[in-house]
C-alpha positions in Angstrom: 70.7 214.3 10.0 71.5 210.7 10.2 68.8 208.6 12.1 70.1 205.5 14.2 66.4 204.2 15.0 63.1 204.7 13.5 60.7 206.8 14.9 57.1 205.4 14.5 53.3 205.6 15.5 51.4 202.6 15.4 47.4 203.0 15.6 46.0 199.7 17.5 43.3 198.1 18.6 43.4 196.5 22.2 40.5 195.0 23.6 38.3 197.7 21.9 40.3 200.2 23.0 42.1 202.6 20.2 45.9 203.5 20.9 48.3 205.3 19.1 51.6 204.0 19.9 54.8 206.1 19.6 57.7 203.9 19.3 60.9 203.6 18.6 62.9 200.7 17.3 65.4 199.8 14.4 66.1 196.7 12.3 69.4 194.4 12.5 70.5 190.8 11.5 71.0 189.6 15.3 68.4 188.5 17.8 65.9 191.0 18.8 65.9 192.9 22.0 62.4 194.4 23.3 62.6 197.4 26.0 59.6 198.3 28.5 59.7 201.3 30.4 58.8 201.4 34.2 56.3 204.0 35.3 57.2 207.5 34.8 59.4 207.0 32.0 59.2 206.7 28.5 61.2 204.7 25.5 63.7 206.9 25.4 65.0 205.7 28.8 66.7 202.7 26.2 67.3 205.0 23.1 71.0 205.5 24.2 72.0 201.7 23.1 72.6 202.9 20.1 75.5 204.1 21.2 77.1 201.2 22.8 78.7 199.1 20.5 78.4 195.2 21.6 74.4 195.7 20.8 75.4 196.7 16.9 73.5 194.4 14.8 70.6 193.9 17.3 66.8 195.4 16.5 65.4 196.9 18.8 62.0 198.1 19.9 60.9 200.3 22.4 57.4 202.2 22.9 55.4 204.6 25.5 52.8 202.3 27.2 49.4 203.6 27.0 49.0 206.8 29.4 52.6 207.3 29.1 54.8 209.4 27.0 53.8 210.0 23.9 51.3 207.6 23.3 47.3 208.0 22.8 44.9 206.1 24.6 41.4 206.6 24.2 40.2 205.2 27.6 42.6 205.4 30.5 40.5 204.0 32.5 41.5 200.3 31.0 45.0 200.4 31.7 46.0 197.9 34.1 49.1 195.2 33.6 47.1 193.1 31.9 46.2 195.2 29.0 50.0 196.5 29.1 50.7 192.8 28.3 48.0 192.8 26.0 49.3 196.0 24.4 52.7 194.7 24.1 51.9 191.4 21.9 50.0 194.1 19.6 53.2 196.3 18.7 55.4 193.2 18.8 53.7 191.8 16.5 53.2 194.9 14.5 57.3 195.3 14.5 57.2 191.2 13.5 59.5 189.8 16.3 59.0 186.0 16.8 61.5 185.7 19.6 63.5 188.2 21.3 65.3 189.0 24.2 63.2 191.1 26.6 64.5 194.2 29.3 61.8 195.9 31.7 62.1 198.0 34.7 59.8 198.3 37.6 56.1 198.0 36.1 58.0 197.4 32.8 59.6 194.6 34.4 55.6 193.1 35.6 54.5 193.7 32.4 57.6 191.6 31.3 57.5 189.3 33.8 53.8 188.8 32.5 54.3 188.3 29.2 57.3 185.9 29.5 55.1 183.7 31.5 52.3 183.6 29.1 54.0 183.0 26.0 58.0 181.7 27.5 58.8 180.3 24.1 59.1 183.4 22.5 62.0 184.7 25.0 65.8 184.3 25.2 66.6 186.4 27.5 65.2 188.3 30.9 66.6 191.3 32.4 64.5 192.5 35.2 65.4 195.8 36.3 63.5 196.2 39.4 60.6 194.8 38.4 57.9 193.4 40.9 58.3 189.5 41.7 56.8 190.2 45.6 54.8 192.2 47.8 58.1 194.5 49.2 58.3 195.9 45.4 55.4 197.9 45.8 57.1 201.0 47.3 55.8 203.0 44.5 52.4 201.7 43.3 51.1 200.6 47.3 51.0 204.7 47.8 47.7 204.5 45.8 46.8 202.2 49.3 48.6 204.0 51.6 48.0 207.5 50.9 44.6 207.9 48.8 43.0 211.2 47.6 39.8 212.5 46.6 40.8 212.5 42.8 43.7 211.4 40.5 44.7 215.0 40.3 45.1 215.1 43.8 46.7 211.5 44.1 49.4 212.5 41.6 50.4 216.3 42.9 51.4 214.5 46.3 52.6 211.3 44.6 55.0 213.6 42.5 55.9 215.6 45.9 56.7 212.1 48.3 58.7 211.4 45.0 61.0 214.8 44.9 62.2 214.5 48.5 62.9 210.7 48.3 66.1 209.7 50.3 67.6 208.1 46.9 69.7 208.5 43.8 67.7 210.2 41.0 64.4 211.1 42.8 64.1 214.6 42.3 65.4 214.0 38.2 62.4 211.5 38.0 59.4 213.6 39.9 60.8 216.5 38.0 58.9 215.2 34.3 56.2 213.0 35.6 53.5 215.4 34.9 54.9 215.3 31.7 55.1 211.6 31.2 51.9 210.2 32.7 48.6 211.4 32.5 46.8 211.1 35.7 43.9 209.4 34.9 45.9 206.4 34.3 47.5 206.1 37.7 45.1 204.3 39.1 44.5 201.2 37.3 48.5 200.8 36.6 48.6 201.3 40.6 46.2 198.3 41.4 46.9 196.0 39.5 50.7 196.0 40.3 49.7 195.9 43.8 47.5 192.9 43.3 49.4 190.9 41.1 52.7 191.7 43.4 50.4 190.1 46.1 48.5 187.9 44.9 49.9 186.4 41.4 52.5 184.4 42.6 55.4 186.4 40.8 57.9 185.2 42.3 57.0 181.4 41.4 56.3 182.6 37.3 59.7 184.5 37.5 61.6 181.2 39.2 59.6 178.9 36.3 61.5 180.9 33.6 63.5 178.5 31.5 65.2 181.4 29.7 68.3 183.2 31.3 67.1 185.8 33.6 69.4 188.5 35.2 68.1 190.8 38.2 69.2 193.9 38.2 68.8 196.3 41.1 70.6 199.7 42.5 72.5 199.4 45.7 69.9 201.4 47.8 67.9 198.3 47.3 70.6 195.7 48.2 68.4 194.9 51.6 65.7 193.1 49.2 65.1 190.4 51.5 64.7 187.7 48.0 68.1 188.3 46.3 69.9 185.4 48.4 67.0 183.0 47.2 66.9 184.1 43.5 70.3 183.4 43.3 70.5 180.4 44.3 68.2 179.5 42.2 70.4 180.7 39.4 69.0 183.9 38.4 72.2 186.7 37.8 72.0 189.2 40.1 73.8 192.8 39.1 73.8 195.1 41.9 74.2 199.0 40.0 76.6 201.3 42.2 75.7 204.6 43.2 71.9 203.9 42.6 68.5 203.1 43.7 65.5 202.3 41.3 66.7 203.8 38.0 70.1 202.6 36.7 68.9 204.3 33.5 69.3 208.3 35.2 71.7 207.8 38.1 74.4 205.2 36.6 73.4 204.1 32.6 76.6 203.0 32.2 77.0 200.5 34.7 73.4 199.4 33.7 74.4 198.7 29.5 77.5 196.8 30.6 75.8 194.6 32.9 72.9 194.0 30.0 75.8 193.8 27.4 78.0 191.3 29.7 74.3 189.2 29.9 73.7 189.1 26.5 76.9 188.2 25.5 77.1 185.1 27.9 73.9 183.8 27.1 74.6 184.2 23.1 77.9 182.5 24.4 
């Protein structure tokens, strides 16, 4: 059976903290492209760009963030953005990308976001696929606020539940495998940190500082974003995804690897 990407686990150390991270990615003569998944998901949310042809050429990489997927991580209790970012230098430089173009949705697109801001050399490219840059992203993580429990067990069962009967594209398809793609224990700590950098790290003024092109992508359920006027003007692409809310990648993937592909190929342009 003919593989089109590499399947791999790498064992890492971050922070003192041992991971084992499953990832996949493949090797290519053009610029790099580096995926992060948003919460709930899992690298194989990317692993169909194989089959879209203006990417030929390109690496890629894309992994499970700790307490995702199939990755290990031997204290869940240290995941927060910060040591995603952390975690994300580590396999990057494992893979040995120097620069690259990056892709993240929704928490991926924070850790991103993040990462691009610390070390904005190493990027050509941002596509932000829903990924926090203000307080009004936090529709998702601002439940651990709004609606807390007495344990992470409990936190998650009704988190899964308000995410089932959502009024959007793709919400019962996502809530239907998030037992199976996050462990519980982890929820917590990804939660509060998005929720305190997305009010209190000034996202929106490290995403505008970007010197690299940036593209935001975002389903039409989410066209109301009161910040979309103001991040194009000052000249970020904005690529509004029919028929969809938060994730392009279940309720409309093709729409969402032309717009990407379109990108690439103007800023290579």
């Amino acid at each position: 059976m003919q593989s089109e990407f590499a399947k791999s686990t790498f064992t890492l150390d971050v922070d003192g903290v041992e991971l084992e991270v499953a990832a996949i990615h493949r090797a290519g003569p053009l610029e790099p492209i580096v995926f992060f998944h948003g919460f709930g998901s899992t690298k194989e949310d990317y692993a169909d760009i194989v089959r879209y042809s203006e990417f030929a050429g390109h690496p890629l990489l894309a992994y499970d963030a700790p307490g995702c997927g199939e990755t290990r991580c031997a204290d869940l209790s240290r995941i927060s953005i910060p040591f995603l970012v952390e975690t994300a230098l580590a396999v990057i430089g494992t893979i040995g990308f120097e620069r690259f173009h990056l892709v993240g949705h929704s928490m991926g697109g924070l850790t991103a976001l993040m990462l691009a801001h610390a070390h904005p050399h190493r990027i050509l490219s941002f596509v932000d696929i829903e990924g926090n840059i203000a307080p009004e992203d936090c529709f998702l993580s601002r439940q651990i606020v709004d609606h807390p429990r007495g344990n992470a067990e409990q936190f998650f069962d009704d988190f899964i539940e308000r995410a089932r009967h959502a009024p959007a594209y793709a919400s019962a398809l996502y809530a239907a495998s998030l037992r199976h793609k996050v462990r519980a224990a982890a929820v917590r700590g990804i939660f509060e940190s998005m929720v305190e950098l997305s009010d209190n790290g000034s996202l929106m003024e490290k995403f505008l500082a970007l010197s690299c092109p940036r593209m935001f992508m975002y389903g039409e359920q989410n066209a109301s974003l009161s910040y979309l006027p103001y991040i194009r003007a000052q000249g970020v692409r904005l690529s509004e995804i029919p028929r969809c809310g938060h994730f392009p990648m279940y309720s409309n993937p093709i729409s969402m690897w032309q717009e990407i592909g379109e990108f690439h190929a103007q800023v290579q342009g």
